[in-house]
MDAnalysis code that builds the backbone (N, CA, C; Angstrom):
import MDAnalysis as mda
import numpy as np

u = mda.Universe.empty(417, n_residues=139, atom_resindex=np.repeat(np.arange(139), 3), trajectory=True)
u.add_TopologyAttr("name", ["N", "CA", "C"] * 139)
u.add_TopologyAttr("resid", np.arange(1, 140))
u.add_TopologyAttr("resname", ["UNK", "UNK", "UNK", "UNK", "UNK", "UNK", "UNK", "UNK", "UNK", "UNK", "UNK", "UNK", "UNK", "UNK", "UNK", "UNK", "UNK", "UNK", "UNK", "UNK", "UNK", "UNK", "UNK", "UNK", "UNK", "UNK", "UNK", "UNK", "UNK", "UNK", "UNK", "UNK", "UNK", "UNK", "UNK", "UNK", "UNK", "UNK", "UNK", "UNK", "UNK", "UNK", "UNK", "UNK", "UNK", "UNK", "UNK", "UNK", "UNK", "UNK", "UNK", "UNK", "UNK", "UNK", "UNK", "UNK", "UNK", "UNK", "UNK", "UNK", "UNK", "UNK", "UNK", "UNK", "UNK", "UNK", "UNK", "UNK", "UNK", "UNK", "UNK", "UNK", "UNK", "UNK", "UNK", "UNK", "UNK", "UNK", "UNK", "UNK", "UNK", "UNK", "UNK", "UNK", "UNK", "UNK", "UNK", "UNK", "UNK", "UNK", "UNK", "UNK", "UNK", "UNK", "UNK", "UNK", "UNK", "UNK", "UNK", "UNK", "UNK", "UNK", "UNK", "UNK", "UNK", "UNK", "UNK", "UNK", "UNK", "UNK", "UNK", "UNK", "UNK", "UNK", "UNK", "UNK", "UNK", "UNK", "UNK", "UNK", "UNK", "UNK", "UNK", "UNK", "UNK", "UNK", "UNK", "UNK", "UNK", "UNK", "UNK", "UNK", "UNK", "UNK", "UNK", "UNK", "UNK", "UNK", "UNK"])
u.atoms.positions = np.array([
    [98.052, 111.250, 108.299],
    [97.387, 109.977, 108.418],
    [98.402, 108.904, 108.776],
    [98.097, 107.955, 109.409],
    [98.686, 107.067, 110.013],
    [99.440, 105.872, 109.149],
    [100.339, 105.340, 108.698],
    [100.997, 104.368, 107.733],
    [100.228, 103.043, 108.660],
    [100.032, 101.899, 107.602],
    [99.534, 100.405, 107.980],
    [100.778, 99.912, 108.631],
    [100.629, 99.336, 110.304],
    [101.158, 98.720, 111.172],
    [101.936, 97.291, 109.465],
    [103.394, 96.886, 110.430],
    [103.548, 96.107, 109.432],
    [103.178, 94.706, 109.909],
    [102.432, 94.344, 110.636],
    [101.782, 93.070, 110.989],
    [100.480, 93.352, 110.176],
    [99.566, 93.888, 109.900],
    [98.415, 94.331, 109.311],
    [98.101, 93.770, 107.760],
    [96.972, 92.797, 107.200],
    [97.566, 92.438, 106.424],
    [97.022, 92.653, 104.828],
    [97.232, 92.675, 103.752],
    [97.161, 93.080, 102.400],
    [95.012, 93.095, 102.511],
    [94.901, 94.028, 101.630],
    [93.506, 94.141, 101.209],
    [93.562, 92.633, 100.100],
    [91.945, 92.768, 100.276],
    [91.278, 91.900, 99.220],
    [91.170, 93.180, 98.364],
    [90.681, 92.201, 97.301],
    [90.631, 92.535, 95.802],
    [89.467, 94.263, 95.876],
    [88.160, 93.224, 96.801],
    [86.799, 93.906, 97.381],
    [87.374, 95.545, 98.468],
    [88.191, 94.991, 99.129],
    [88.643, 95.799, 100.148],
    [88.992, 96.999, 99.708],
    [90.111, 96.704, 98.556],
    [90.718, 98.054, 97.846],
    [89.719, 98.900, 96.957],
    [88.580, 97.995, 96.307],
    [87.828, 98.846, 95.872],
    [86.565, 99.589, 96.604],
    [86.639, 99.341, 97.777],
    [86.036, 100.330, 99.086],
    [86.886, 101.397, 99.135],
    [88.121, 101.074, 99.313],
    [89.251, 102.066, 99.860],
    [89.322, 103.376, 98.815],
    [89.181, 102.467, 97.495],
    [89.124, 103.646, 96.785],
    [88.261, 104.518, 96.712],
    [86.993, 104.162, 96.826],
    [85.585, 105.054, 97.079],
    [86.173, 106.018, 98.133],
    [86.399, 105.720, 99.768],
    [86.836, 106.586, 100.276],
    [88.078, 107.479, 99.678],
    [88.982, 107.106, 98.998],
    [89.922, 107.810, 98.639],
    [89.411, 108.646, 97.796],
    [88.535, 108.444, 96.809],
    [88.012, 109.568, 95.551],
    [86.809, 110.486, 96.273],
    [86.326, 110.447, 97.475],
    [85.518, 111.121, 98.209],
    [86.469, 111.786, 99.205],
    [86.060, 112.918, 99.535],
    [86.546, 113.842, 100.386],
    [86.278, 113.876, 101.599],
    [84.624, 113.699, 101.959],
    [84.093, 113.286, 102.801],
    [84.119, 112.508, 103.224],
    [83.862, 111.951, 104.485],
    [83.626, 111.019, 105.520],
    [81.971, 110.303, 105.112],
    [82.047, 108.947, 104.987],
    [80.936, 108.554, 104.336],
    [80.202, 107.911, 105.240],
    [78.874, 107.185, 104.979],
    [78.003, 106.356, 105.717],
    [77.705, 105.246, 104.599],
    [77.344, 103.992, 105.492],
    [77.352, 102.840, 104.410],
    [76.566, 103.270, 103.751],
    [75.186, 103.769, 104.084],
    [74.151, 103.627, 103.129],
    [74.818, 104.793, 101.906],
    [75.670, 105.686, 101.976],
    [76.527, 106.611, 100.871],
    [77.031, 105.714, 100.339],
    [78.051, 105.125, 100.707],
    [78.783, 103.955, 99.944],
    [77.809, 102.978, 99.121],
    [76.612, 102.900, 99.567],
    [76.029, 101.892, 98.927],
    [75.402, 102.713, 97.931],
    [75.066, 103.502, 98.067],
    [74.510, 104.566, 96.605],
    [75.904, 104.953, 95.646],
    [76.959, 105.374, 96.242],
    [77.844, 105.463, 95.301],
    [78.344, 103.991, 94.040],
    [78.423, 102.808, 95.050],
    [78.770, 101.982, 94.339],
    [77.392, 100.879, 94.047],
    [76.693, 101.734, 93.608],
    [75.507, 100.825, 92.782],
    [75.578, 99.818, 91.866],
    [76.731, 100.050, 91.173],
    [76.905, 99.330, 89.961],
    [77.466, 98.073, 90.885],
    [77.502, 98.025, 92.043],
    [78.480, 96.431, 92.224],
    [77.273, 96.015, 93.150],
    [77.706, 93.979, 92.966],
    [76.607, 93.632, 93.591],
    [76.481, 93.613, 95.347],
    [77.209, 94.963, 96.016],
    [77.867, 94.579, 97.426],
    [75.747, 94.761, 97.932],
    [75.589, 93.767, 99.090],
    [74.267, 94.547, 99.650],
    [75.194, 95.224, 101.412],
    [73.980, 95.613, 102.061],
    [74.167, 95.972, 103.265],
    [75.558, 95.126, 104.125],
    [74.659, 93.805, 104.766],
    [75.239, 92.947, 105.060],
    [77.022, 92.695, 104.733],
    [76.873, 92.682, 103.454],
    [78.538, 92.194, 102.723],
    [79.608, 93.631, 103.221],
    [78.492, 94.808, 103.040],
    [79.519, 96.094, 102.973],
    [80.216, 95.820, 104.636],
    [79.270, 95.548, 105.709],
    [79.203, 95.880, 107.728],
    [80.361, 94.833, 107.265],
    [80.755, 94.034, 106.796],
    [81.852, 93.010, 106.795],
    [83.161, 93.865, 106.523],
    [82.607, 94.351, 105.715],
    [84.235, 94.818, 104.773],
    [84.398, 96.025, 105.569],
    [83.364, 96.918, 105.779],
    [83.962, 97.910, 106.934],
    [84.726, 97.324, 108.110],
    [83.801, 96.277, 108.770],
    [84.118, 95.402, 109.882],
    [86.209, 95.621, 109.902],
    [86.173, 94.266, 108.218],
    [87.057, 94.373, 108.701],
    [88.875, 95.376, 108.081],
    [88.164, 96.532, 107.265],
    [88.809, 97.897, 106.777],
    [89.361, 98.317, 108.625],
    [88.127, 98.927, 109.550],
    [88.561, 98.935, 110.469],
    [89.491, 98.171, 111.514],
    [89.183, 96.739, 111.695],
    [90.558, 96.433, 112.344],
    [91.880, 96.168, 111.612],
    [91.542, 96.634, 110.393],
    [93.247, 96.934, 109.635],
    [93.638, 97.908, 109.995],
    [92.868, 98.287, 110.239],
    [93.693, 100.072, 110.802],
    [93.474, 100.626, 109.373],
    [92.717, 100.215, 108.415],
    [92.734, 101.547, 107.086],
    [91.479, 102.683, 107.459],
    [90.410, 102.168, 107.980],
    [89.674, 103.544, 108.393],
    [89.186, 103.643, 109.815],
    [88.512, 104.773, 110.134],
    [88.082, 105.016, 111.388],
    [86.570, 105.676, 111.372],
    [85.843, 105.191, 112.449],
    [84.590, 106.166, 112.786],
    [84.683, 107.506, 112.912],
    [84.344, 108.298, 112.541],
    [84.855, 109.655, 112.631],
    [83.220, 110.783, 113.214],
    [82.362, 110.030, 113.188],
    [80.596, 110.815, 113.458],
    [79.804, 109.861, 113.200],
    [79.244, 110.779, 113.489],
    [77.769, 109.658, 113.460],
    [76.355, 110.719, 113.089],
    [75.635, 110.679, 112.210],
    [74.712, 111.618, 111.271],
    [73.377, 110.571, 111.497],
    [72.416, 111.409, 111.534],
    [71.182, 111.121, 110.900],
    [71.077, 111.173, 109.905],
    [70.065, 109.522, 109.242],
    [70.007, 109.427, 108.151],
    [68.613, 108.771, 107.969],
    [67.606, 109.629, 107.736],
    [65.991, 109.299, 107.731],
    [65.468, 109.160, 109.841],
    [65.324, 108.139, 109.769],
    [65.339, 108.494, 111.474],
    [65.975, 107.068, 112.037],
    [67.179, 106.620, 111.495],
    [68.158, 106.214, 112.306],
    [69.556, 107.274, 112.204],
    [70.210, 106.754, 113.044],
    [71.481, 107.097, 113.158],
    [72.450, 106.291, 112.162],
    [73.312, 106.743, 111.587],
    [74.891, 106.261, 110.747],
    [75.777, 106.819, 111.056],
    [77.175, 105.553, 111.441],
    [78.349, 105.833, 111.788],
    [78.571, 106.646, 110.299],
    [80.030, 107.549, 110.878],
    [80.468, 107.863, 108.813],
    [81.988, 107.049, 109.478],
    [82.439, 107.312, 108.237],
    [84.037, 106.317, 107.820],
    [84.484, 107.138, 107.436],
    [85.961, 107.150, 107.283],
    [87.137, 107.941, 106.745],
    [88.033, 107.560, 107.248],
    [88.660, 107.003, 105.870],
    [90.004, 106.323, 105.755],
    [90.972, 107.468, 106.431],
    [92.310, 106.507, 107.408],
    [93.584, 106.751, 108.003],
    [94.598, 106.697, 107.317],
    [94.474, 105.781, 106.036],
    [95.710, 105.257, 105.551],
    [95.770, 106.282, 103.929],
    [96.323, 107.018, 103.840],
    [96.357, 107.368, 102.029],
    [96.418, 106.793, 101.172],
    [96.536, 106.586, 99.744],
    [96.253, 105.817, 98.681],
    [97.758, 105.564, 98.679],
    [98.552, 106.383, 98.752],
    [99.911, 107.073, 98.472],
    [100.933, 106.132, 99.843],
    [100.206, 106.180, 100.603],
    [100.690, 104.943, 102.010],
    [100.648, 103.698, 102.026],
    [99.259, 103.929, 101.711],
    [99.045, 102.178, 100.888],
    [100.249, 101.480, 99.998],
    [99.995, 102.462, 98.759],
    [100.901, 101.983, 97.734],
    [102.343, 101.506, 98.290],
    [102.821, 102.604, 99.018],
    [104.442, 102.358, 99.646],
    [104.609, 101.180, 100.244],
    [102.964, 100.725, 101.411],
    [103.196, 99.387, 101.575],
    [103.261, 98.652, 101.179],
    [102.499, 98.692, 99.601],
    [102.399, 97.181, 99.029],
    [104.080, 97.479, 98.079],
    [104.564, 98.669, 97.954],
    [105.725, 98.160, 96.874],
    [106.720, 97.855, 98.240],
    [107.172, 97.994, 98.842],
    [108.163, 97.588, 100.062],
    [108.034, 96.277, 100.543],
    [106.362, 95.658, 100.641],
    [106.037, 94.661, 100.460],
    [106.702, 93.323, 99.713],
    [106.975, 94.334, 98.361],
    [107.547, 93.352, 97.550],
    [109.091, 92.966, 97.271],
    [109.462, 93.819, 98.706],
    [110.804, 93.774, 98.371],
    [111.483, 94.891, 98.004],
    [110.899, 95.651, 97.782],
    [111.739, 97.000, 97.023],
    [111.684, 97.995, 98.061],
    [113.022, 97.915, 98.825],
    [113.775, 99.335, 99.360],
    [113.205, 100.284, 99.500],
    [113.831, 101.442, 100.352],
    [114.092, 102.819, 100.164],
    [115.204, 102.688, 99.299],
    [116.585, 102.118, 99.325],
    [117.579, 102.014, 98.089],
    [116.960, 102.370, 96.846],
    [116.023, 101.544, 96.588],
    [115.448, 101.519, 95.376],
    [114.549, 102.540, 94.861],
    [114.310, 103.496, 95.358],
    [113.224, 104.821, 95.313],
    [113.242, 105.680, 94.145],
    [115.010, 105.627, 93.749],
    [115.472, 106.256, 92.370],
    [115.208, 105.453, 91.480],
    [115.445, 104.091, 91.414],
    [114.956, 103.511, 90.435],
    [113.350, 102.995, 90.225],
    [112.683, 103.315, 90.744],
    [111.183, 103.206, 90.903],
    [110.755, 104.607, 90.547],
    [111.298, 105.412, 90.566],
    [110.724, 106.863, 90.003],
    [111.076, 106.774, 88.834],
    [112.580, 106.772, 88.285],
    [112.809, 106.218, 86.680],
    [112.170, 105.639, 86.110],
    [111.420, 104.065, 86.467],
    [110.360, 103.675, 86.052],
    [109.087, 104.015, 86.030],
    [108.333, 104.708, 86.804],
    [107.085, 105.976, 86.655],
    [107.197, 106.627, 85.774],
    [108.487, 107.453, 85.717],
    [108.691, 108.462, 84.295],
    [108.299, 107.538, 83.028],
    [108.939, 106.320, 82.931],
    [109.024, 105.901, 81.756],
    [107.320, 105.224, 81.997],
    [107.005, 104.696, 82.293],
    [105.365, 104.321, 82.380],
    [104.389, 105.563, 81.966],
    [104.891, 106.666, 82.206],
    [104.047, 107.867, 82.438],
    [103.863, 108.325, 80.615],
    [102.752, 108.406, 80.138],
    [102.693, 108.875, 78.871],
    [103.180, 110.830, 78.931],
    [103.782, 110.696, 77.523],
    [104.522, 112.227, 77.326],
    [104.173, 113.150, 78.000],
    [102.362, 113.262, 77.949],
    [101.919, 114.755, 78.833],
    [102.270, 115.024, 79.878],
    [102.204, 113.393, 80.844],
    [102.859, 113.442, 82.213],
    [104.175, 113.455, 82.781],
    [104.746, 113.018, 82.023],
    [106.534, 113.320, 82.308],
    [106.509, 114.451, 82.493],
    [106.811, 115.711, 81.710],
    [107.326, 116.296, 82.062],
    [106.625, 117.089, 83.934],
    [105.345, 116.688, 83.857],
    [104.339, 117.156, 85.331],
    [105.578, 116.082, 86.338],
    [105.637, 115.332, 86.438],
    [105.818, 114.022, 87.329],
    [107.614, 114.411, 87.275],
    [108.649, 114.635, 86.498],
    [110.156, 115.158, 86.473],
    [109.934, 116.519, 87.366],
    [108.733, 117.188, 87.476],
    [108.944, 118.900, 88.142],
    [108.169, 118.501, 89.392],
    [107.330, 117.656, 89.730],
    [107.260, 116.719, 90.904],
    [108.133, 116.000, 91.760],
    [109.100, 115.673, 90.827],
    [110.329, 114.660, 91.535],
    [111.362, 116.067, 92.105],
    [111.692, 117.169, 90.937],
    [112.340, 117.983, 91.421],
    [112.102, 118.733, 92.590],
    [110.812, 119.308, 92.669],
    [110.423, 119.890, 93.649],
    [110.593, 119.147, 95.524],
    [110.365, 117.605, 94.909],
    [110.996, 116.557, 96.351],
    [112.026, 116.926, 96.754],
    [112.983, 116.577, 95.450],
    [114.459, 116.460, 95.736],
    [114.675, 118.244, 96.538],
    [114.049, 119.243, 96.398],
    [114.680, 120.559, 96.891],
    [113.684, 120.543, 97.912],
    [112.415, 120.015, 98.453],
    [112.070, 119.803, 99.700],
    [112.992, 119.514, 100.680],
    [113.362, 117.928, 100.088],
    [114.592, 117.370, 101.377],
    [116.047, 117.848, 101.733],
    [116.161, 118.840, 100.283],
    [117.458, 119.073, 100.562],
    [117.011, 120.487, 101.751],
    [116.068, 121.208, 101.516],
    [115.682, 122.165, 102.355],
    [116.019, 121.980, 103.704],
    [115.098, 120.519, 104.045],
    [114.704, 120.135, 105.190],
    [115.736, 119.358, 106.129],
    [116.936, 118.594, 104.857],
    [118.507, 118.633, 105.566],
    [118.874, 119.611, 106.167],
    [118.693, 120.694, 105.413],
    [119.757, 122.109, 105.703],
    [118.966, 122.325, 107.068],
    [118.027, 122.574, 107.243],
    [117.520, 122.823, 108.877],
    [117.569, 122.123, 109.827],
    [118.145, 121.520, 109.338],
    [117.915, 120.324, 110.539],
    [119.389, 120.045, 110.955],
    [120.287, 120.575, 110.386],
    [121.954, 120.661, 110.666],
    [122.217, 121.804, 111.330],
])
């Protein structure tokens, strides 16, 4: 998936919690899905064609089909950008490096309650012997 252009600019509050719907779905959605999934919020039709509107010229999702749905047609959506891409933009955003990558994982560990440390330390390890892999081939 494609990383957010760095002219492209920060989600709204509303935005990210679209993004996440697509992110916790697997599938490629249609508004009227989105609008059944997120029932509990007061988005109607109208408000959502906005926020897709403008998800798409951020470059966070794309048209990907188009389905029948009763007897019209619906575009579906599916996000370009990962949750995991996102994030990198908004912490780099703030200033914080690649320098800083070791010390931003140190701090995860320590944020991370007991069960997850030790998952998230055999996560970090497994990186660290990815890249060293992927040095060695590449020399």
């Amino acid at each position: 998936m494609a990383m957010m252009r760095k002219k492209e600019k920060h989600l709204t509050n509303t935005e990210e919690e679209l993004m996440e719907i697509f992110w916790a779905n697997k599938a490629p959605l249609t508004s009227v899905e989105i609008l059944e999934i997120s029932a509990g919020r007061s988005w109607n039709g109208n408000y959502l064609h906005k926020m897709l509107r403008a998800l798409l010229k951020k470059g966070m999702i794309e048209v990907c089909g188009i389905v029948q749905s009763k007897t019209q047609y619906a575009r579906q959506f599916r996000p370009v950008v990962t949750k995991e891409q996102y994030a990198a933009k908004l912490v780099m955003s703030k200033g914080i490096s690649i320098n800083s990558l070791a010390d931003v994982a140190v701090a995860m560990v320590d944020e991370a309650d007991g069960s997850e440390e030790e998952k998230l330390i055999q996560q970090l390890e497994e990186i660290i012997q990815e890249l060293k892999n992927k040095e060695t081939m590449e020399k």
